[in-house]
C-alpha positions in Angstrom: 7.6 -14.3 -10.7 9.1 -10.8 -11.9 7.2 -9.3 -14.9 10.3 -8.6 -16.4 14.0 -8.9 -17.0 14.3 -4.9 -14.5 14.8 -6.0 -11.1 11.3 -6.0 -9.9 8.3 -8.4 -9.6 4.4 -8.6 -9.5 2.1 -7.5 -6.3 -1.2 -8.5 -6.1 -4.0 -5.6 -6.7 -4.7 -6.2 -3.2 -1.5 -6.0 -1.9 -1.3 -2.4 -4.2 -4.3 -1.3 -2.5 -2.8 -2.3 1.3 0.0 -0.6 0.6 -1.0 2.7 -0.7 -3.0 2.6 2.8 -0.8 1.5 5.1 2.0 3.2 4.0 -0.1 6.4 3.8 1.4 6.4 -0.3 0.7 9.1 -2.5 -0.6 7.9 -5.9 0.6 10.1 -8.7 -0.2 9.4 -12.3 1.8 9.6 -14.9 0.5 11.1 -18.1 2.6 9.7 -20.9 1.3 6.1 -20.5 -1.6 6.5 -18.3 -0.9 4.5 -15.2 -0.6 5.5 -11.8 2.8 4.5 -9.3 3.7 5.7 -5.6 6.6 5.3 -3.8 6.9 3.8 0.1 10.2 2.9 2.0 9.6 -0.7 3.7 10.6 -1.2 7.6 14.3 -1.9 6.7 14.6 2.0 5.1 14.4 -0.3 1.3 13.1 2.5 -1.2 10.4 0.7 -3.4 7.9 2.5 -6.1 4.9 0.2 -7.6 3.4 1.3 -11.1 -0.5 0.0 -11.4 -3.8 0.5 -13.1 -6.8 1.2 -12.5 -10.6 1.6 -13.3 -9.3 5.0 -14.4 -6.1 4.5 -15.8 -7.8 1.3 -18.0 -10.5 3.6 -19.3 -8.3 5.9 -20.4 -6.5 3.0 -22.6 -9.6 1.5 -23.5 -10.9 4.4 -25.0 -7.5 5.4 -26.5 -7.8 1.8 -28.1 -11.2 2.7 -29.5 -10.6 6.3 -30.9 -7.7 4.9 -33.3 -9.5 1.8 -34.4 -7.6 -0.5 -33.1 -8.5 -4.4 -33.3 -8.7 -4.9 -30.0 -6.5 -4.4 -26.3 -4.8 -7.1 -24.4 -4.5 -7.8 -20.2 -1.6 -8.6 -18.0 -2.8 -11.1 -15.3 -6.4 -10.4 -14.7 -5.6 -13.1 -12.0 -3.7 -10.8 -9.8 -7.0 -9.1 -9.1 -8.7 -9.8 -5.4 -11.1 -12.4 -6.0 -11.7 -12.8 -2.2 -15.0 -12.1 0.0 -13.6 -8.7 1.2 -16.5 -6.0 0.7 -13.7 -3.8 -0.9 -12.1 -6.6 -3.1 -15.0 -7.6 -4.7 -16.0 -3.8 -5.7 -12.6 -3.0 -7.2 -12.7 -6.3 -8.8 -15.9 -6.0 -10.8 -15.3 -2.4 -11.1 -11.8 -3.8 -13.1 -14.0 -6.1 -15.2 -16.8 -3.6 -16.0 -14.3 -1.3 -17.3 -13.6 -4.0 -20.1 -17.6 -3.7 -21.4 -17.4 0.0 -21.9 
């Protein structure tokens, strides 16, 4: 399902974090809306860049959210998180949630 009417779609956290190591990616934030992308180029020489957050880009939201009073945040597919028995998944995961109770 794309998130959007661009020409793009959805990746799994997972599937963020796979990438970034497999492809070697660097992660570069960006400062005007807090959230972090990199860019890879697939095995058929496709250029792609994937925009994400994280436990750090969240916080920085969260607490923005907080310092101007605001009622309260919303999230975008908490279920594209990796809810599976991988030591590493389940670290980022409740790492992600824990951010929310801060």
């Amino acid at each position: 399902m794309n998130c959007s009417d661009a020409a793009g779609r959805q990746v799994g956290f997972a599937d963020i974090q796979d990438l970034i190591i497999s492809r070697d990616a660097t992660v570069v934030k960006d400062e005007d809306s807090a959230s972090f992308y990199f860019n890879y180029e697939d095995t058929l020489g496709g250029k792609h860049q994937v925009w994400f957050d994280n436990v750090e880009s969240l916080q920085e939201k969260y607490q923005f959210a907080s310092a101007e009073n605001l009622n309260g945040i919303a999230i975008w597919n908490s279920d594209l998180l990796d809810y599976s028995d991988i030591l590493r998944a389940q670290q980022e995961t409740k790492a992600m949630w824990d951010t929310l109770q801060h």
